[in-house]
C-alpha positions in Angstrom: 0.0 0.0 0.0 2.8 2.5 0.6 4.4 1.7 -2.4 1.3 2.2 -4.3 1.4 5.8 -2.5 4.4 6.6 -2.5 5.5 5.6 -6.5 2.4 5.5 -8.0 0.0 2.8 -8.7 1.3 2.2 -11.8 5.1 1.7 -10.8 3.8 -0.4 -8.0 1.8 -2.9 -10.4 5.0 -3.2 -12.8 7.1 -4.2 -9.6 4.5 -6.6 -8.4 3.9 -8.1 -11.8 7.4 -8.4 -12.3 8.1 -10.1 -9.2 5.4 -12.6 -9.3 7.0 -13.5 -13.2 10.6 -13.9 -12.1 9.3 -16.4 -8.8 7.0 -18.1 -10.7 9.9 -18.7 -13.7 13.3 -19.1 -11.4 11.4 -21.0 -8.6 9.8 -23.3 -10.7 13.3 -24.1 -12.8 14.6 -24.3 -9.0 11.3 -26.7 -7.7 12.0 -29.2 -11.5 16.1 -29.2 -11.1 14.5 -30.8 -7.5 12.2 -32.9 -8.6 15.1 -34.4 -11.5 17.6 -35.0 -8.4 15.3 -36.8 -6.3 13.6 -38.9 -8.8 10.5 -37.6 -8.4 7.4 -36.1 -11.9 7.2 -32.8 -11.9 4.0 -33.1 -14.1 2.3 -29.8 -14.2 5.7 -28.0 -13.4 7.0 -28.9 -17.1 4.2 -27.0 -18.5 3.9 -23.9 -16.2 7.3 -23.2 -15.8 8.4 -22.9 -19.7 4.8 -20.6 -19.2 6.6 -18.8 -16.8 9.1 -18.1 -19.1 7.6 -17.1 -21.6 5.3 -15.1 -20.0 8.4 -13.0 -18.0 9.8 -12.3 -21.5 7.0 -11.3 -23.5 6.2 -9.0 -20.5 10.3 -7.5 -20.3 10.1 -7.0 -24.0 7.1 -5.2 -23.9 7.9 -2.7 -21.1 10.9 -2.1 -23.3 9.1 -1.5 -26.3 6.8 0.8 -24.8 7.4 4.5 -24.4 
């Protein structure tokens, strides 16, 4: 809330969203490498976290693109 205030909303969703993306991607490579070592199916992790991804670079690329 006092980010919101203080930066802006705006700023503040752009932080959050970005956050959430780079968890959601790195965490999820981090929870599969896991999974691999101990032998165990990631099942729904090999489709969210190439998601993740994808998602975290389509979102850098356009903040970048945008003016």
């Amino acid at each position: 809330m006092l980010l919101g205030l203080r930066h802006g909303w705006g700023v503040t969703l752009a932080f959050l969203t970005g956050l959430a993306l780079w968890v959601a991607a790195l965490g999820g490579t981090l929870l599969l490498a896991l999974n691999l070592s101990l032998g165990v199916r990631g099942r729904w992790l090999w489709l969210s976290v190439p998601v993740a991804w994808i998602a975290l670079w389509a979102w850098r690329r356009r903040r970048r693109l945008s003016p």
